[in-house]
C-alpha positions in Angstrom: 2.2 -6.3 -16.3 5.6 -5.2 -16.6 7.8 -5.2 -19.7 11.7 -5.0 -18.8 14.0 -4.8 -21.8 17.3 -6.6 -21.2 19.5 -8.3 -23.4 17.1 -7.8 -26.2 14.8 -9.9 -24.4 11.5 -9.3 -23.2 10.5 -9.8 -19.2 6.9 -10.1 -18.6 5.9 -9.5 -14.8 2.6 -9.2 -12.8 2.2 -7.2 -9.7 0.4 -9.7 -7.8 -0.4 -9.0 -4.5 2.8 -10.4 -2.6 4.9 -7.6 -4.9 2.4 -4.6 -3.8 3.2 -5.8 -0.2 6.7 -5.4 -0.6 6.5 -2.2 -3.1 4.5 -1.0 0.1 6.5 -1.8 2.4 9.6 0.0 0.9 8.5 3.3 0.5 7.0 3.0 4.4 10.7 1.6 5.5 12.2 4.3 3.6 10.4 7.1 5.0 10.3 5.8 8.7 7.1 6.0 10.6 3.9 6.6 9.1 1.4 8.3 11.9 0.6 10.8 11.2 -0.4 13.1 7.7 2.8 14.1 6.6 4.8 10.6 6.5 1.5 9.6 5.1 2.8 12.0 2.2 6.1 10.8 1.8 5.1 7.5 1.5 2.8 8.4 -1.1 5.6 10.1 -2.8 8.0 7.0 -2.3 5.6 4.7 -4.2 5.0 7.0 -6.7 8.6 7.2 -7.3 9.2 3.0 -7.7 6.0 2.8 -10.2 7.3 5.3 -12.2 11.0 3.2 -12.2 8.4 0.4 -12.7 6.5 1.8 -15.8 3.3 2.7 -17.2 2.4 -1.2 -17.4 3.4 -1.9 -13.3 1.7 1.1 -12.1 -1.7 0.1 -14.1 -1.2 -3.7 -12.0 -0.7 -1.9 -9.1 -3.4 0.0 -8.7 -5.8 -3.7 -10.1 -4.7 -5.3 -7.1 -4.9 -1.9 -4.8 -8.8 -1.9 -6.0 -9.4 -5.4 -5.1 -7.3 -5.5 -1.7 -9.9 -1.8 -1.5 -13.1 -3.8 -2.2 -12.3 -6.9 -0.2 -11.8 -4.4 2.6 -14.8 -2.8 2.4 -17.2 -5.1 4.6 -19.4 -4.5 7.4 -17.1 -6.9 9.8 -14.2 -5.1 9.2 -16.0 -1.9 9.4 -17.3 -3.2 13.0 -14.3 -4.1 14.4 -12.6 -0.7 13.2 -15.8 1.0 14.9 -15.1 -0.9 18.1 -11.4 -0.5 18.4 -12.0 3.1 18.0 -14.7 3.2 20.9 -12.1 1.3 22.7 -9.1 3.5 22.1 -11.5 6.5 22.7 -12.4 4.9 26.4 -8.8 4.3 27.5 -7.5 7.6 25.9 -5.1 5.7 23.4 -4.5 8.0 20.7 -2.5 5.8 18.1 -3.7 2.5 16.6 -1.5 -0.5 17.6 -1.2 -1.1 13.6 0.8 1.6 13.0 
């Protein structure tokens, strides 16, 4: 939940999952591409820099929803077809993911 003080009024906001997307997808357009470990970083460092903007409140919703996308993702199908695409990319000697 996020409290913005305007006007001497009082917004409340939730970061529901269509708002992590795009805080997400920000800090990745702002750093470029994400390959490898070090964009990885910056990226990291872009989205700590919009929750903090964001507040205590935002970064607490934030990390809900990034728990439940986290446990949603965490089946066996998913985990299979990662497996697979792996073997796959291993076979053809693809060394990047098509996902980016």
């Amino acid at each position: 939940m996020r409290f913005n003080e305007s006007d001497n009024a009082v917004t409340i906001s939730v970061v529901d999952r269509e708002e992590f997307r795009q805080i997400v997808e920000q800090a990745r357009v702002t750093v470029g591409e994400t390959v490898t470990a070090e964009p990885a970083e910056a990226v990291a460092q872009q989205l700590v820099t919009r929750l903090t903007e964001l507040g205590p409140a935002a970064a607490v919703e934030f990390q809900l929803v990034y728990d439940t996308l986290n446990r949603e993702a965490y089946r066996w199908d998913l985990w299979a077809a990662a497996y697979l695409m792996r073997a796959a990319a291993l076979t053809t000697g693809s060394t990047t993911s098509a996902a980016g």
